[in-house]
C-alpha positions as CSV (number, residue, x, y, z in Angstrom):
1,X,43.1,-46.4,24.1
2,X,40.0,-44.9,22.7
3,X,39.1,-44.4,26.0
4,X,42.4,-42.4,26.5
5,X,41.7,-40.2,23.9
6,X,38.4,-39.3,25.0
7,X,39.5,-38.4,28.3
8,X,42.0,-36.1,26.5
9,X,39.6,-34.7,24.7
10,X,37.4,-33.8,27.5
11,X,40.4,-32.2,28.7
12,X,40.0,-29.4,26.1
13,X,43.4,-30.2,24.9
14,X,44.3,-29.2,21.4
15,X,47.2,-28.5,19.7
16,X,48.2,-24.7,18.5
17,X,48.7,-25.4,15.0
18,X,50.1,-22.3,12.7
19,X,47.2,-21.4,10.0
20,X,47.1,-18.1,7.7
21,X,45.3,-15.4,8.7
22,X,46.7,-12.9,5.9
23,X,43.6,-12.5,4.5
24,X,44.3,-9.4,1.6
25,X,40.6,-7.7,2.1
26,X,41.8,-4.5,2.1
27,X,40.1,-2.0,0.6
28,X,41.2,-0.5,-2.4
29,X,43.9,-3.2,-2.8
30,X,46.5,-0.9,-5.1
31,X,49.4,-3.1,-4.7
32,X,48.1,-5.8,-6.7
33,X,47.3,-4.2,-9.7
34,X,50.2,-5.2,-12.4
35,X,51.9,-2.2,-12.6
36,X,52.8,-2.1,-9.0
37,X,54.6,-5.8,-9.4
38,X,58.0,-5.2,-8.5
39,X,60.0,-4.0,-5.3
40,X,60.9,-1.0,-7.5
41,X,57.1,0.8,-7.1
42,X,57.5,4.6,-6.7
43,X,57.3,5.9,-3.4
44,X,54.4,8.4,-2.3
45,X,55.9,11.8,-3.0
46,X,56.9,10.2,-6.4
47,X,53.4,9.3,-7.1
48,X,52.0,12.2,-5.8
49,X,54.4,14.7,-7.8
50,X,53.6,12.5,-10.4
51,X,49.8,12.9,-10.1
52,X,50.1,17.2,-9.6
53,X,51.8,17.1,-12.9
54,X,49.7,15.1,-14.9
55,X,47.4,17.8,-14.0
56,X,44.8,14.9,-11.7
57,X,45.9,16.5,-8.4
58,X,45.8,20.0,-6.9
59,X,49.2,21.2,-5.3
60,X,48.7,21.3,-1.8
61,X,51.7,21.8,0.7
62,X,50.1,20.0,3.4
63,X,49.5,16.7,1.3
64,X,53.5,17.1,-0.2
65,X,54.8,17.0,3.7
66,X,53.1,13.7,4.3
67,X,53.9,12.2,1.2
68,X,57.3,13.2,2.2
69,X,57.1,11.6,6.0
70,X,55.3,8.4,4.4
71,X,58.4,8.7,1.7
72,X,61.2,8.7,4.4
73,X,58.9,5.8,6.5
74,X,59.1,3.8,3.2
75,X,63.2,4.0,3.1
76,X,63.5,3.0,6.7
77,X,61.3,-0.1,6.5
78,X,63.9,-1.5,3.6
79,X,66.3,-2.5,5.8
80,X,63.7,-3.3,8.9
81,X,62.6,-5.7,6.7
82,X,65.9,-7.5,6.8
83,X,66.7,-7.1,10.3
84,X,62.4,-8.6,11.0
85,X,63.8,-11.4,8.9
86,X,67.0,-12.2,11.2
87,X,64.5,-12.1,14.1
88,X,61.8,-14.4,13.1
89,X,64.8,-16.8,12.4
90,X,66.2,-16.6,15.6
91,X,62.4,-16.5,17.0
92,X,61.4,-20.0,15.6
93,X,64.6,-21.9,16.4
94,X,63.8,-20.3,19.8
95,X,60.5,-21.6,19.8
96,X,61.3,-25.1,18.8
97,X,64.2,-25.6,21.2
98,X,62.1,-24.0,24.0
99,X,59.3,-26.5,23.1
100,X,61.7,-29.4,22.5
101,X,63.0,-29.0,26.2
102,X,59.3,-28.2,27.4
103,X,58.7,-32.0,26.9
104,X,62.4,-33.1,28.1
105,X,60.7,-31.8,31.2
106,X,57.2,-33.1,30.9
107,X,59.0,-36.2,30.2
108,X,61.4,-36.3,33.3
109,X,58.0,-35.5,36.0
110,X,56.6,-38.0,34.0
111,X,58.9,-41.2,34.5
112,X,59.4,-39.6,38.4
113,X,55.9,-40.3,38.3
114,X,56.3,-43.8,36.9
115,X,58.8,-45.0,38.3
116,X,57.1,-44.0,42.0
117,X,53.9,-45.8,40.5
118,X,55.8,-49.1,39.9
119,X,58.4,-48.9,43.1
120,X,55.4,-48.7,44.6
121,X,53.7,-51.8,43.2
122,X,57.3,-54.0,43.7
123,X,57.2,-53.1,47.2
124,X,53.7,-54.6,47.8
125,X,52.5,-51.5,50.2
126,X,49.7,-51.1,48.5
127,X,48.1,-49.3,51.9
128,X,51.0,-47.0,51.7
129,X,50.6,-46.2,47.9
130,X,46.7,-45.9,48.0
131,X,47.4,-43.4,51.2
132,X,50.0,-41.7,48.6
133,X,47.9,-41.6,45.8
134,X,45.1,-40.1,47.7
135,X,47.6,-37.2,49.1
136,X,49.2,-36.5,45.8
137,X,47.0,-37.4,42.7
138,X,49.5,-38.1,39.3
139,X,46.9,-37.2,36.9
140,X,45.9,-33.3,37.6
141,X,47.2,-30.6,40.0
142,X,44.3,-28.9,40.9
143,X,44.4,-25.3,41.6
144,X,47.3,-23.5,42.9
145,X,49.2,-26.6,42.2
146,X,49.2,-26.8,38.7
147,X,49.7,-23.0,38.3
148,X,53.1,-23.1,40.7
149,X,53.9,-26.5,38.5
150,X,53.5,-24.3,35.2
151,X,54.8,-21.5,36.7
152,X,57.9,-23.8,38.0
153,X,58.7,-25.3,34.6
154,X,58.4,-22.1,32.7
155,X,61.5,-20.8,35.3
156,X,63.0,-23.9,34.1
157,X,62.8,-22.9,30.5
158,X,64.0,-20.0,31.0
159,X,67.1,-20.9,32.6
160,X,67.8,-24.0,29.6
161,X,66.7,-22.1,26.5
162,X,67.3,-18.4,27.5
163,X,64.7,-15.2,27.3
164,X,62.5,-14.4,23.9
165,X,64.5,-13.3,21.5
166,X,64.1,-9.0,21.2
167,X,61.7,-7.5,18.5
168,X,64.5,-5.0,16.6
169,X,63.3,-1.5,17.1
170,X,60.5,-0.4,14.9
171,X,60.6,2.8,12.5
172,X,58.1,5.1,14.0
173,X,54.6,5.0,12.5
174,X,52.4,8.0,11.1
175,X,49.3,9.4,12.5
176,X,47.2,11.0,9.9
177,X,44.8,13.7,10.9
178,X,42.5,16.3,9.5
179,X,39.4,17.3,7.4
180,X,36.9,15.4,5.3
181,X,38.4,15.3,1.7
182,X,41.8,16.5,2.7
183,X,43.8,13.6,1.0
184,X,44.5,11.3,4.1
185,X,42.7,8.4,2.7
186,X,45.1,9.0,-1.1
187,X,47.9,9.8,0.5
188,X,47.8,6.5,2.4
189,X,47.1,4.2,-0.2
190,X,49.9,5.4,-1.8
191,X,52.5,4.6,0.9
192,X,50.5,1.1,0.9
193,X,50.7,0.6,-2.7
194,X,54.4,1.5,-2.1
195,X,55.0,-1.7,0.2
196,X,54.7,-4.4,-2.0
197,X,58.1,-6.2,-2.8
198,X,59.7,-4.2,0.1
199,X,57.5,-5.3,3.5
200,X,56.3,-9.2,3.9
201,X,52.7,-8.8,5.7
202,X,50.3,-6.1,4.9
203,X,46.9,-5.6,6.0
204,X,44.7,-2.3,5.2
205,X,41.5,-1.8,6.8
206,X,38.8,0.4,7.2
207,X,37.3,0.6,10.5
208,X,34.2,-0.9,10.0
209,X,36.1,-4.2,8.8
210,X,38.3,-4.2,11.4
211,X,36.0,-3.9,13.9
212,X,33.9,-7.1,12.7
213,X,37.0,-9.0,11.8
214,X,38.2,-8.6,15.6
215,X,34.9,-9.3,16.8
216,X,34.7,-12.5,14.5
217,X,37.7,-13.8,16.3
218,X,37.2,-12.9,19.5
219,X,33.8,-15.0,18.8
220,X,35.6,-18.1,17.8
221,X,38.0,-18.3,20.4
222,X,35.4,-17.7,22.8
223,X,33.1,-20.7,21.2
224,X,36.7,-23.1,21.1
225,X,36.5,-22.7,16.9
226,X,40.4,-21.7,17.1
227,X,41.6,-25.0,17.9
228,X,42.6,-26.1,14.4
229,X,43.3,-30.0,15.3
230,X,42.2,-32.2,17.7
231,X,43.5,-34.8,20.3
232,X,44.2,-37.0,17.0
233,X,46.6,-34.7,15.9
234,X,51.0,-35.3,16.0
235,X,50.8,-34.4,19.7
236,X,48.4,-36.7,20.9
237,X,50.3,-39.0,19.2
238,X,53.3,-38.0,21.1
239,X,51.3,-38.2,24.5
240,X,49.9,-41.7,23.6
241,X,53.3,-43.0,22.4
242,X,54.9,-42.0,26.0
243,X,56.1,-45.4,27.9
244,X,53.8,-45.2,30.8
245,X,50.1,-45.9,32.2
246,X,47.4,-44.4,31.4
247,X,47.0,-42.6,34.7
248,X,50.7,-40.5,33.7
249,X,49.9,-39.9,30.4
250,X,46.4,-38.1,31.6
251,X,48.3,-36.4,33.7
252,X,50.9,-35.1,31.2
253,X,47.8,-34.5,28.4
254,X,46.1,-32.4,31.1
255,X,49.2,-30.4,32.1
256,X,49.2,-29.3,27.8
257,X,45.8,-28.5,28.5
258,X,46.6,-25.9,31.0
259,X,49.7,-24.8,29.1
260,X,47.0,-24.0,26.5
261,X,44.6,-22.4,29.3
262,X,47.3,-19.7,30.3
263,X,48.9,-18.7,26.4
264,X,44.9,-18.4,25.6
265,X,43.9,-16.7,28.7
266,X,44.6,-12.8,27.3
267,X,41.6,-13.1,24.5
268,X,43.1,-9.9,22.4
269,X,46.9,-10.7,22.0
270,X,45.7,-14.1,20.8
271,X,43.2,-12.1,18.4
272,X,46.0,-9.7,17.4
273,X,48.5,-12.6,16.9
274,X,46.4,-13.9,14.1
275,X,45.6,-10.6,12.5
276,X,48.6,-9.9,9.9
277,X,51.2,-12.9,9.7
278,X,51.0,-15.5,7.3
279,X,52.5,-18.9,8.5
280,X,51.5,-21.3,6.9
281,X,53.7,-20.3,4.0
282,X,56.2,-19.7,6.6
283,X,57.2,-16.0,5.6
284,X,59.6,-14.3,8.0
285,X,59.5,-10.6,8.3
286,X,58.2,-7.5,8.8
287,X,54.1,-6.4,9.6
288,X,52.7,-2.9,8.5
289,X,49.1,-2.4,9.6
290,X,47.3,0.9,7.6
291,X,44.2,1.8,9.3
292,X,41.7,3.7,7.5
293,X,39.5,6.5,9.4
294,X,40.3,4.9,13.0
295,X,37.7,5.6,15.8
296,X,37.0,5.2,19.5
297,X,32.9,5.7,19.4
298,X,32.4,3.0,21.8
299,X,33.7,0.7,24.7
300,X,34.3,-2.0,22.3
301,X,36.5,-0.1,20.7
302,X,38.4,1.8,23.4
303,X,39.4,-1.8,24.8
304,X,39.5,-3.7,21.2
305,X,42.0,-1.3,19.7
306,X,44.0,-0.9,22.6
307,X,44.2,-4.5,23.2
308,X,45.0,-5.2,19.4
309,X,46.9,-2.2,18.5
310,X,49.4,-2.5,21.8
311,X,50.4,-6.1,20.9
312,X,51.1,-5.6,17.1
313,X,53.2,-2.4,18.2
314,X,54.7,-4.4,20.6
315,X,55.8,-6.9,18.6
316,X,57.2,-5.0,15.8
317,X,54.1,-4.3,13.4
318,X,54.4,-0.3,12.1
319,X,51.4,1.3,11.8
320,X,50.1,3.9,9.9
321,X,46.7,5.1,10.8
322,X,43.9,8.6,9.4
323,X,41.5,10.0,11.5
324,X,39.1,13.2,11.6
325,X,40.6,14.1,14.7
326,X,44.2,14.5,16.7
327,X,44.8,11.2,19.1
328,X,43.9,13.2,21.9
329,X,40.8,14.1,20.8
330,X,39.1,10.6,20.0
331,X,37.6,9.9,22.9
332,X,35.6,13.1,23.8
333,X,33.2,11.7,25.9
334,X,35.8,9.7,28.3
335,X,34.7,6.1,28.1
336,X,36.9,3.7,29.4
337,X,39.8,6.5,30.4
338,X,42.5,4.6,32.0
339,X,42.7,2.2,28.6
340,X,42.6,5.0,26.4
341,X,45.4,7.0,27.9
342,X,47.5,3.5,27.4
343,X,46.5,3.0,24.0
344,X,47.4,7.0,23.7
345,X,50.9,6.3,25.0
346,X,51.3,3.5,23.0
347,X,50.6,5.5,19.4
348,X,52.8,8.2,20.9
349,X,55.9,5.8,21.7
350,X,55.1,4.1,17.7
351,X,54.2,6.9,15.9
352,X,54.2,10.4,14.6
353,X,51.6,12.4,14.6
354,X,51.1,14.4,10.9
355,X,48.2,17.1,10.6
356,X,47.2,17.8,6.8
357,X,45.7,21.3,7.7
358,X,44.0,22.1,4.5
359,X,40.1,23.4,4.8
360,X,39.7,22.2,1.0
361,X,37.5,18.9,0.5
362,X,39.5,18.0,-2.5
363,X,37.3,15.6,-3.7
364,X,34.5,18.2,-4.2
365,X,37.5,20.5,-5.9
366,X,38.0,17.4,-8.5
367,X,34.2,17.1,-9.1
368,X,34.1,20.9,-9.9
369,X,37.3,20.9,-12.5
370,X,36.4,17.6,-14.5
371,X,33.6,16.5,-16.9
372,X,31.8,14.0,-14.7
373,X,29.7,11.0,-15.8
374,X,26.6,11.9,-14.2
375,X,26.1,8.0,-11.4
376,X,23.6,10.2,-9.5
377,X,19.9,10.8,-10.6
378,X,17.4,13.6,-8.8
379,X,14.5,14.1,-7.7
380,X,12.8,11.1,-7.9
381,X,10.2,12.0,-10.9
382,X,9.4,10.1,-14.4
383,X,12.7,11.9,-16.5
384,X,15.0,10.7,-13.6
385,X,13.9,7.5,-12.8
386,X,14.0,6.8,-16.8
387,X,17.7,8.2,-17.0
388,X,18.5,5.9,-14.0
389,X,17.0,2.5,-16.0
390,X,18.6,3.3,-19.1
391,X,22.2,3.3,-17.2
392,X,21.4,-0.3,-15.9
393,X,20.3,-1.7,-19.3
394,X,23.3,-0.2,-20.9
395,X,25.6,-1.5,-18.1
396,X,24.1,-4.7,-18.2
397,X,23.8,-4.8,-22.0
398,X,27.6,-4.3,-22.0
399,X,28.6,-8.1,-20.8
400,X,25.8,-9.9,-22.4
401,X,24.5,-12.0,-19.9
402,X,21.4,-12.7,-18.1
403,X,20.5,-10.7,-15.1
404,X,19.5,-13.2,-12.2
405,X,19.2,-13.4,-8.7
406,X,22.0,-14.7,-6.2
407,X,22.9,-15.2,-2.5
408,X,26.0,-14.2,-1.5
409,X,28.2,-14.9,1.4
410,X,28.4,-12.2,4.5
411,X,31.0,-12.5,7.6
412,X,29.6,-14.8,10.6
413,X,28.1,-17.5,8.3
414,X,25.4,-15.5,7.0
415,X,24.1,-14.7,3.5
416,X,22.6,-11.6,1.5
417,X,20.3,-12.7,-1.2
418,X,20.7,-10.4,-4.2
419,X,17.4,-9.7,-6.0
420,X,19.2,-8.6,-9.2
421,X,22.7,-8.9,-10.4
422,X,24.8,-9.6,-13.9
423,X,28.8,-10.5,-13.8
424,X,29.3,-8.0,-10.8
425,X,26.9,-5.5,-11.1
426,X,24.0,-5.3,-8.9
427,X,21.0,-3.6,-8.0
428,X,19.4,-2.8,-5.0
429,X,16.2,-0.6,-3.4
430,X,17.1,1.6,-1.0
431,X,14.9,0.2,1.5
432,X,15.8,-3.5,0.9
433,X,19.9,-2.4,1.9
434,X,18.8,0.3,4.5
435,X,15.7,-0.5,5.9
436,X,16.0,-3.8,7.1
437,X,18.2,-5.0,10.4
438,X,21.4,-5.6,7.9
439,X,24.9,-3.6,8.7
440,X,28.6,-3.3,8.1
441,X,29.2,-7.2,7.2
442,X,26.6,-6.8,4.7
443,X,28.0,-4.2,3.1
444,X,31.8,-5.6,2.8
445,X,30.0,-8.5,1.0
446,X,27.9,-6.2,-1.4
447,X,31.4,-4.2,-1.5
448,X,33.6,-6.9,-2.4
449,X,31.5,-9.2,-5.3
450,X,30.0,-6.3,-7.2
451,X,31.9,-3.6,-9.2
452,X,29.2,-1.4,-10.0
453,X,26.1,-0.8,-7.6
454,X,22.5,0.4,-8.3
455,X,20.3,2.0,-5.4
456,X,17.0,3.5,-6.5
457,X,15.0,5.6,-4.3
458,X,17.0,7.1,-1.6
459,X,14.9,9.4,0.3
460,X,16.1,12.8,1.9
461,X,17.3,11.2,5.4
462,X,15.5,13.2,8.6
463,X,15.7,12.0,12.6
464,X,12.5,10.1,11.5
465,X,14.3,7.8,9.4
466,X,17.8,8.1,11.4
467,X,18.6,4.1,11.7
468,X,18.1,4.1,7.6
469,X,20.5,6.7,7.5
470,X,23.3,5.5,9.6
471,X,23.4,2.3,7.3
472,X,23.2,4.3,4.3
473,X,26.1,6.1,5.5
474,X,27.9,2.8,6.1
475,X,27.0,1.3,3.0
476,X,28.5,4.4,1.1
477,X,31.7,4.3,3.5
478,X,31.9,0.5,2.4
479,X,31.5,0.9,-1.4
480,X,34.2,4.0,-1.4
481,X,36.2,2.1,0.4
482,X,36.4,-1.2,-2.1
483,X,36.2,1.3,-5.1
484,X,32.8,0.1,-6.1
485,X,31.4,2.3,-8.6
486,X,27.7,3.8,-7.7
487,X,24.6,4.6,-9.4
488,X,21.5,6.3,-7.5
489,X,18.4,7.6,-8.0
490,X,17.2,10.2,-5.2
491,X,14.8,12.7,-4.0
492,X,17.7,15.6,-3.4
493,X,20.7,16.6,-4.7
494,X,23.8,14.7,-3.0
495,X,24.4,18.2,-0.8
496,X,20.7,18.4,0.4
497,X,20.7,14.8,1.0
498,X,21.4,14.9,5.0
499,X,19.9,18.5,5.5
500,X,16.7,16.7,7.3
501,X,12.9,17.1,6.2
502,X,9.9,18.8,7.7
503,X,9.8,16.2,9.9
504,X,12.8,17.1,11.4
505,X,16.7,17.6,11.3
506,X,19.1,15.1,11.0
507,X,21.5,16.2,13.7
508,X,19.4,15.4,17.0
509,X,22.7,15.1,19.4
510,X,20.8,13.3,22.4
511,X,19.5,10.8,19.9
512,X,20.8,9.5,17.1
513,X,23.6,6.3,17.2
514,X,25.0,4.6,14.8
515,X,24.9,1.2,15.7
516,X,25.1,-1.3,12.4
517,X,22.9,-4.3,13.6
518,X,21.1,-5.8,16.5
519,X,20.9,-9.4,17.4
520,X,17.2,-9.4,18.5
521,X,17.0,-7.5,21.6
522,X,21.2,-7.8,22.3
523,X,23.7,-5.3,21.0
524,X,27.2,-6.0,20.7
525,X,27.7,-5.0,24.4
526,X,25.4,-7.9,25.8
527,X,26.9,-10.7,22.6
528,X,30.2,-9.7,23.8
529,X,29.6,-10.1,27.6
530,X,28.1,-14.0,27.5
531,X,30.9,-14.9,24.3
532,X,28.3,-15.9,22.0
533,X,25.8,-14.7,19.0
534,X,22.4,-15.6,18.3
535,X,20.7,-18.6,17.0
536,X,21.0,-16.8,13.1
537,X,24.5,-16.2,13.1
538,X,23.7,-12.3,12.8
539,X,26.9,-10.5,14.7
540,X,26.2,-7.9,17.2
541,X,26.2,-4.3,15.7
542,X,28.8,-1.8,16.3
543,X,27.9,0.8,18.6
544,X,29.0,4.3,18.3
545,X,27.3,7.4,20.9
546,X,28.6,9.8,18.6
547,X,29.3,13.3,19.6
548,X,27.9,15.8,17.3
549,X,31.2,16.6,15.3
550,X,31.3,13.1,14.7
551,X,27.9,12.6,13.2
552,X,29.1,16.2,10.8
553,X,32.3,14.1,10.2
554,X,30.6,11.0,8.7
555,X,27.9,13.1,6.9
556,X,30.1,15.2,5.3
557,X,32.5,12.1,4.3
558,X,29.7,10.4,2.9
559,X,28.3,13.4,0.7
560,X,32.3,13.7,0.1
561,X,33.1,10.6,-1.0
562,X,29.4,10.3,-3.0
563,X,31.0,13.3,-5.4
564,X,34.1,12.0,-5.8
565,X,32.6,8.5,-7.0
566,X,30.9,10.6,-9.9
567,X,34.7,11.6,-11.6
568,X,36.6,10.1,-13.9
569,X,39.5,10.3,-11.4
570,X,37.5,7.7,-9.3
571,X,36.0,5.8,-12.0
572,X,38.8,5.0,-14.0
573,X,40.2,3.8,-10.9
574,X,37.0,0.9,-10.3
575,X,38.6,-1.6,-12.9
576,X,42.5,-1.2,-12.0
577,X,41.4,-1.3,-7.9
578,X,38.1,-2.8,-7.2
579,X,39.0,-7.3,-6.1
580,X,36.8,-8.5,-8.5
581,X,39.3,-7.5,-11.3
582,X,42.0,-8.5,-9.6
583,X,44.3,-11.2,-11.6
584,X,41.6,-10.7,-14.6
585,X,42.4,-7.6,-16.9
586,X,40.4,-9.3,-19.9
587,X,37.5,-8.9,-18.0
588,X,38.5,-5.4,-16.5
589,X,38.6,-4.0,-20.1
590,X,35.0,-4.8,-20.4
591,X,34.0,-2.4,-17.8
592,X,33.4,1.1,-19.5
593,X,32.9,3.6,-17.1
């Protein structure tokens, strides 16, 4: 029998075995902080009215409208939530008696078979049933065989158990749109904040994340890592258990093998399948997906999203999404047309499209009207490069332990080491997170672990330095987005920072890209194309040919979003938002900034 199962396993047979993928890494994770416990959390407009009178917020009546469309979305997904509930019920007792009469079937072929096998044997003809055999083979249907016998028991099914049961029809989305610093970003977090208690799955990403998160799966599925149990599991069992030889029962493990073949053949539905329910705890309900700054800057991403973002829509996930630009207007240089108009037509169908029209950066506005704890440090001379020590010692003074070195863990299996760190604060050079072949995943994991961030030495940024820049710019997106407070000391003032040197201007259009990391000689095109990644586990950088709006986009987000982080509206924020407080207010309290 050992034998047996080793033929199964060579096979490639395993079972699909339900596992949780709701993995809350969303930045700025606002609905977990206490005070947003309950099902009875404000709603957006309520939170942002609150926010204007308090005195924190500017009125702006492009910011009220889409706190009043993300309001009327939060009231309609109350009672989607109950009729996503009904569904999954009637979906899983689908499911089961759908599978249940899969293997009356697989059963019936298979004592057909056996009982031919042993007629045969009674009967003595063993010319006759060698000639048979050798005509039609009981253990595997090669070819078009196997596809019209899956294709022929599927009919079956159909007929016995009935169609799927119908996704109910989904409240229509929001599509976020406008200018660096025009609130899309806040506005969004609130309606996410609102969810909790009222929606079952959530996810909130930020491209960069998302992008590495689908490319992590897609990776594992390629490399067979998404088959969670092997031929031991309840199913071999089952096949082992079956009253007939061993030449039937390879036949009816190799026919689940190609069962498995065809549900796994579409790479991206399987990917997006796995990207917001949690079933292991066996929650039924509704999926709201909030995607922060979405982009189409490369190939990957054209046919990623559209693949990802088409099957959740499909199957009832509501999606609320920001961007710099209109959906029309994402994909400017034409890559990969035909999916992009379908992915276009798809956020059309799901969601409305909002504009926030203001030409105010906000964030800059906030910097201007509060009394701002100086994070940043310029130029880089004796005074500021003293000021910028003294912070660290009195940070790390404040929790009283010893600063050490660490390694951390990164996406793909990799680690960061961390030359200097103390109970979530860390320290960096510049160069040592910017000028070395690290990206995106790096970042998360910097993000994620460490509250508070030092980087000394950040040089003005010029076409001679441009890959340093496009991480720096990543890493800053990265720390914003996890509400990571951030201490620099710099050769420029934070608005002079991307203005280029005498060697030369930053905004070379023919030249500059903004990929996150190689993998030796292989970008994420060629990783992608064979289904594998390198010998150290490094993942293949995101590419992006941007267009030169889109580089003045993520500069002027990044000089943006480095103001803001120096006000007390964003730093009072750090200990209520950032994970590593999460669950632990004793230890937030510590944190004085």
């Amino acid at each position: 029998m050992s034998r047996l199962i080793s033929s199964f396993r060579s096979l490639g047979f395993a079972a699909r075995h339900r596992t949780s993928c709701f993995r809350i890494n969303a930045l700025r994770i606002y609905s977990d902080h206490h005070q947003f416990s309950t099902s009875t959390n404000p709603g957006p407009l309520t939170q942002y009215k609150n926010l204007v009178k308090e005195g924190q917020l500017q009125f702006d009546p492009y910011q009220e409208k889409v706190a009043l469309e993300l309001d009327n979305l939060l009231q309609r997904l109350q009672q989607y939530e109950k009729e996503m509930q009904e569904y999954h019920v009637k979906l899983s007792n689908w499911e089961e008696n759908r599978e249940n009469e899969r293997r009356k079937l697989l059963l019936k072929e298979g004592k057909s078979k056996q009982q031919r096998t042993e007629s045969l044997d009674k009967s003595h003809n063993r010319f006759l049933g060698k000639w048979l055999d050798r005509k039609k083979p009981v253990n595997v249907e090669p070819g078009v065989g196997k596809w019209v016998s899956y294709l022929n028991r599927e009919r079956k099914l159909d007929s016995l158990v009935g169609k799927c049961p119908t996704v109910p029809q989904a409240p229509k989305g929001l599509y976020i749109y406008g200018n660096v610093g025009s609130g899309k970003t806040m506005l969004m977090d609130m309606f996410y904040n609102s969810t909790k208690g009222i929606v079952t799955h959530r996810r909130r990403f930020h491209f960069h994340e998302a992008m590495l998160e689908i490319n992590e799966r897609m990776h594992k599925l390629w490399k067979n890592q998404v088959k969670e149990k092997s031929m031991q599991s309840t199913i071999a069992n089952w096949i082992m258990n079956l009253p007939f030889d061993t030449k039937v029962k390879e036949w009816v493990a190799s026919e689940e093998s190609y069962k498995e073949e065809m549900q796994m053949k579409n790479i991206l539905p399987a990917v997006a399948d796995k990207f917001l329910v949690d079933q292991i705890i066996d929650q039924k309900g509704s999926c709201i997906l909030c995607f922060d700054e979405i982009q189409t800057v490369d190939v990957f991403a054209i046919v990623a999203l559209s693949g990802i973002i088409n099957r959740l829509l499909t199957t009832g996930t509501v999606l609320v999404a920001t961007s710099n630009r209109a959906p029309s207007d994402l994909n400017q240089d034409g890559m990969q047309w035909e999916i992009f108009l379908k992915l276009l037509d798809k956020m059309e169908e799901h969601c409305e499209t909002v504009l926030i029209g203001s030409e105010t950066d906000y964030r800059r506005l906030i910097s201007q009207r509060s009394i701002n704890r100086v994070t940043y440090f310029y130029p880089l001379n004796s005074i500021a490069t003293e000021k910028y020590e003294n912070m660290w010692n009195e940070i790390i003074q404040s929790y009283g332990q010893q600063v050490k070195s660490e390694t951390i863990s990164v996406m793909f299996g990799r680690r960061l080491e961390v030359p200097e760190s103390c109970n979530g604060v860390a320290k960096f050079t510049f160069e040592y997170l910017c000028g070395r072949p690290v990206g995106a995943a790096d970042y998360i994991a910097v993000a994620k672990n460490y509250h508070t961030v030092f980087i000394s030495d950040i040089p003005m940024m010029s076409m001679q330095i441009r890959d340093k820049a496009r991480r720096f710019i990543i890493l800053v997106d990265e720390l914003y987005n996890h509400h990571c407070c951030l201490y620099c000391s710099a050769a420029s003032s934070i608005d002079e920072l991307f203005q280029g040197t005498e060697e030369g201007t930053l905004f070379d259009l023919e030249s500059f890209q903004f990929e996150t990391e190689t993998e030796g000689s292989k970008l994420r095109r060629d990783v992608l194309a064979v289904g594998n990644i390198g010998s150290g586990g490094v993942p293949a950088g995101i590419i992006s040919m941007l267009s030169g709006k889109e580089e003045m986009f993520a500069f002027r987000r990044a000089v943006s979003r480095m103001i803001e982080m120096q006000t007390p509206f964003y730093q009072e924020g750090v200990r209520i938002y950032h994970p590593f407080f999460q669950g632990d207010n004793n230890v937030a309290n510590m944190l004085q900034v």
